[in-house]
VOGU-3710 file (C-alpha; in Angstrom, 3 decimals, decimal comma):
1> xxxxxxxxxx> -1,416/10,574/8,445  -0,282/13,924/7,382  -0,041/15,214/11,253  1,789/11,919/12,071  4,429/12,246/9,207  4,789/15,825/10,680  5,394/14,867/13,978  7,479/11,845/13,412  9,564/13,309/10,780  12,352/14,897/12,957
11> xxxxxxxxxx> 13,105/11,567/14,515  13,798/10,284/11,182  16,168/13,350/10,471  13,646/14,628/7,768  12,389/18,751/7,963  9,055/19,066/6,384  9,588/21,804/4,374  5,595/22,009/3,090  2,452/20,611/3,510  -0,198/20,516/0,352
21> xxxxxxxxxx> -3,675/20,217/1,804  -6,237/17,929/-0,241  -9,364/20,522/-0,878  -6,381/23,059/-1,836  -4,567/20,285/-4,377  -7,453/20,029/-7,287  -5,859/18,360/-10,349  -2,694/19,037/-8,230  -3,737/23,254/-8,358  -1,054/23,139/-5,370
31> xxxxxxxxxx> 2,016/21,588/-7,134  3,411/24,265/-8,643  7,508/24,625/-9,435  7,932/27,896/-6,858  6,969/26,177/-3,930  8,963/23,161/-4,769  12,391/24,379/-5,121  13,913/23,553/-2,046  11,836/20,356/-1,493  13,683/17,105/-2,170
41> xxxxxxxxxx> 10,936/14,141/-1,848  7,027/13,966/-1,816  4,890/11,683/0,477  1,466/11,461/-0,748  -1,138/9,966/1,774  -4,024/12,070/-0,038  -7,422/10,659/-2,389  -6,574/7,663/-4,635  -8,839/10,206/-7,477  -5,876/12,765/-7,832
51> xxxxxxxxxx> -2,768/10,623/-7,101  -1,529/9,702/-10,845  -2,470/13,509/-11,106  0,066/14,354/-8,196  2,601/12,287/-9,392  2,601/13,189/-13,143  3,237/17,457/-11,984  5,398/15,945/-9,069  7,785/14,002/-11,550  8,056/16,963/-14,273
61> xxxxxxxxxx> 9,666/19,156/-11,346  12,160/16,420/-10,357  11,109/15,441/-7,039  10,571/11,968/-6,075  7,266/10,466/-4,768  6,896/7,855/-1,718  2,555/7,344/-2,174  0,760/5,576/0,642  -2,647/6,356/-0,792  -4,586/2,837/-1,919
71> xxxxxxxxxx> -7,202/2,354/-4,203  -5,762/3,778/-6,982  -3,012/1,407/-8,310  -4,596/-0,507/-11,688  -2,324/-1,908/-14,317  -3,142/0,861/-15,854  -2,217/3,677/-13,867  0,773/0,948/-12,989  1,994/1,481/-16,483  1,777/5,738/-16,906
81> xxxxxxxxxx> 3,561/6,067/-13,565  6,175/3,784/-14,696  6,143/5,743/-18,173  6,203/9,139/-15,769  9,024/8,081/-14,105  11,165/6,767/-16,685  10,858/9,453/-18,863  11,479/12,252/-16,025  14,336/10,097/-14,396  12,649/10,584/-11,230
91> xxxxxxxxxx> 11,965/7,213/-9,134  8,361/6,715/-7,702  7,699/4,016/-4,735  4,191/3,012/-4,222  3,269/1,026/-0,871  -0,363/-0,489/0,248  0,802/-0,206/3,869  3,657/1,366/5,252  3,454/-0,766/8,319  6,955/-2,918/9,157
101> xxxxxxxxxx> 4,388/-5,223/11,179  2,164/-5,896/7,778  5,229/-6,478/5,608  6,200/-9,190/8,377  2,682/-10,210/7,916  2,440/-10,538/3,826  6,183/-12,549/4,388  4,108/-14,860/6,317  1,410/-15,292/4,081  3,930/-15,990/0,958
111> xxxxxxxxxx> 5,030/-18,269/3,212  1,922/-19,894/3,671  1,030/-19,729/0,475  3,687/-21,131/-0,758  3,184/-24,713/1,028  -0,470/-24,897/0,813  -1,372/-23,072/-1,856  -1,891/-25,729/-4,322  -3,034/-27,967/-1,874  -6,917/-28,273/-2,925
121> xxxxxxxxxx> -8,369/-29,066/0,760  -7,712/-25,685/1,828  -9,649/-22,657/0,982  -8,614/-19,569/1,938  -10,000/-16,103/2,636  -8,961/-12,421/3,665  -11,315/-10,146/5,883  -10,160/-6,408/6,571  -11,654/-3,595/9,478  -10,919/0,221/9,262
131> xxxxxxxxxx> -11,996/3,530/10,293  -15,625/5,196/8,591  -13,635/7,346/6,532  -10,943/5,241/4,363  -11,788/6,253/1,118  -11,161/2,622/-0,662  -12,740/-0,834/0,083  -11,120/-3,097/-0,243  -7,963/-2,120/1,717  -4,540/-2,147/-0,441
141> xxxxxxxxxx> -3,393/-4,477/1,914  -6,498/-6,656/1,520  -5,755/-6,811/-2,585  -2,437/-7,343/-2,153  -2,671/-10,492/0,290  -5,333/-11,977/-2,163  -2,547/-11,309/-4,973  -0,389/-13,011/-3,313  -2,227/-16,619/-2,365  -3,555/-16,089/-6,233
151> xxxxxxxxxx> -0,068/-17,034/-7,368  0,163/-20,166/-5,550  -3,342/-21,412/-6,611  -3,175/-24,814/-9,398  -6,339/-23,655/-10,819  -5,316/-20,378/-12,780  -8,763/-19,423/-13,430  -9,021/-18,639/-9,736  -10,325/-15,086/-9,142  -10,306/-12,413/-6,157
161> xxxxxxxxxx> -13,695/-11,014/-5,413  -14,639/-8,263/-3,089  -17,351/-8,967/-0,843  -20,053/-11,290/-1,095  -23,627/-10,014/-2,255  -26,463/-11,699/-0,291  -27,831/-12,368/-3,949  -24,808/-14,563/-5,386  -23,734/-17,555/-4,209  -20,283/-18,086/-3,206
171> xxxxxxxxxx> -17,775/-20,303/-5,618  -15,049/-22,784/-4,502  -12,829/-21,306/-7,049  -12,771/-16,974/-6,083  -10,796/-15,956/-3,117  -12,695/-13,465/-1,178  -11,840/-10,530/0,353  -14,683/-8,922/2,891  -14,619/-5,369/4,487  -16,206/-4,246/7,758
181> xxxxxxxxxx> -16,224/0,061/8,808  -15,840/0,747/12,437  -14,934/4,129/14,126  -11,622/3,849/15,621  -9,603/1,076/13,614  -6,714/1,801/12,257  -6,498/-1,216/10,599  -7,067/-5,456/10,872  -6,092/-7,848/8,408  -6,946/-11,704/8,344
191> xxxxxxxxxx> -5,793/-15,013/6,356  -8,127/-17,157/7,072  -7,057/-20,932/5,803  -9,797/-23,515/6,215  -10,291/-26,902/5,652  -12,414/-29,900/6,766  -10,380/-30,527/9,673  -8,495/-26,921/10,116  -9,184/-23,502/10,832  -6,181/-21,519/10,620
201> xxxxxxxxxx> -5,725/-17,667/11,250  -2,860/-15,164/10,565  -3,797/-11,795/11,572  -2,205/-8,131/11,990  -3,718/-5,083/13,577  -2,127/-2,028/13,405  -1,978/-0,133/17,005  -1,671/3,597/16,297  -0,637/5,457/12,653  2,464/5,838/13,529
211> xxxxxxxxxx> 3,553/2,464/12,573  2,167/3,787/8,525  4,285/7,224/9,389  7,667/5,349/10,257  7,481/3,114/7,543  7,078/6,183/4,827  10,265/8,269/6,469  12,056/4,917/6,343  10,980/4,334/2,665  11,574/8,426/2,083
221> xxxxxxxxxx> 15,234/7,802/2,454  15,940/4,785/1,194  14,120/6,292/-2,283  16,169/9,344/-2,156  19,238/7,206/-3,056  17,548/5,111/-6,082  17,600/5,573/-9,796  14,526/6,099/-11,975  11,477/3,604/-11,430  8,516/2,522/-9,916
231> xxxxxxxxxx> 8,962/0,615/-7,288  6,510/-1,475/-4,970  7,127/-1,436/-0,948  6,814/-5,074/-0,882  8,772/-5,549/-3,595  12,084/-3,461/-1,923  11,253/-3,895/2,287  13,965/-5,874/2,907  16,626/-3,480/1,330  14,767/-0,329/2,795
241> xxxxxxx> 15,017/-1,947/6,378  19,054/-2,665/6,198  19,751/1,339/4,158  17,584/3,477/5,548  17,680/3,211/9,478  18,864/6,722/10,477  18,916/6,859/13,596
//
């Protein structure tokens, strides 16, 4: 991702001013005020271990954070980088894909969800493929689909569970979320809606990285112009897409 941003980054009219290298960046060793001065916005695409790490030294030197790293977002974490950011005036925007394509995607699935949601013939289910070395399964993207069917469940005691271990028996009532590995994929995501007379699929595969690396320079400037806050890619898409086309 790093060598994408890099090489995408003049098209978006953005100079990459510095590049922090994970094994250099322990407990954020590499964020340190004299190499920041003259840089005006972070994107993190690093470990999910050390991102609340790289945000909190990021934030007390002023510079805002775009973070495409998943597996690290709790409610907890949620709530110190809002703290972070609020009390450093220095907006943070979190996104579990930077793809325009899966944005279009989780639209669709609100959609979706929205109309059959609550309807209790149909049972739905999310299955996700990347490359060997993503660090986090579930994908972001994965959890965040789930979240969103979750809300438009009747039954509120309706959970998401990752995976399905050959020694527990799967309930009507969890939304599931399986992962596959494979060398080579960037990334697949799958709704799958069933019931006893349908079998209904909404899918999304990324083609190349660049589609991640476009999204974050789009995102970049469209955060450069926001107030204190942390905000959530899904949340904002539709306002980064008409502000920050540059070129």
């Amino acid at each position: 991702m790093g060598r994408r941003l890099h090489a995408l980054a003049k098209e978006h009219n953005i100079t990459v001013g510095l590049v922090v290298i994970g094994k250099l960046n322990k407990d954020g060793a590499s964020i340190r005020e004299e190499k920041f001065t003259n840089i005006d916005l972070a994107i993190d695409f690093s470990h999910p271990d050390g991102v609340v790490t790289n945000i909190r030294k990021l934030t007390e030197l002023g510079v805002p954070v775009v973070v495409g790293t998943t597996g690290w977002c709790t409610e907890e974490s949620e709530q110190e980088v809002t703290a972070l950011s609020n009390e450093s005036e220095v907006p943070v925007l979190y996104g579990s894909n930077f793809s325009l394509g899966v944005q279009l995607y989780l639209k669709i699935i609100e959609q979706a969800a929205a109309s059959m949601g609550r309807l209790s013939e149909f049972k739905a289910s999310f299955h996700e493929v990347h490359h060997m070395d993503k660090a986090d399964a579930p994908s972001g993207t994965a959890q965040t689909a789930a979240t969103i069917w979750k809300k438009h469940v009747e039954d509120t005691a309706t959970t998401i569970e990752y995976g399905i271990s050959p020694s527990v028996k799967p309930t009507k009532e969890a939304i599931y979320i399986t992962s596959q590995r494979i060398p080579g994929v960037y990334g697949e995501h799958e709704l799958r809606i069933r019931s006893p007379f349908d079998d209904i699929r909404i899918s999304h595969t990324a083609l190349s990285r660049d589609a991640f690396a476009a999204g974050a320079l789009k995102a970049a400037h469209w955060l450069k112009q926001q107030s204190a806050g942390f905000y959530k890619l899904e949340d904002v898409v539709e306002d980064i897409l008409r502000k920050s086309d540059t070129r």
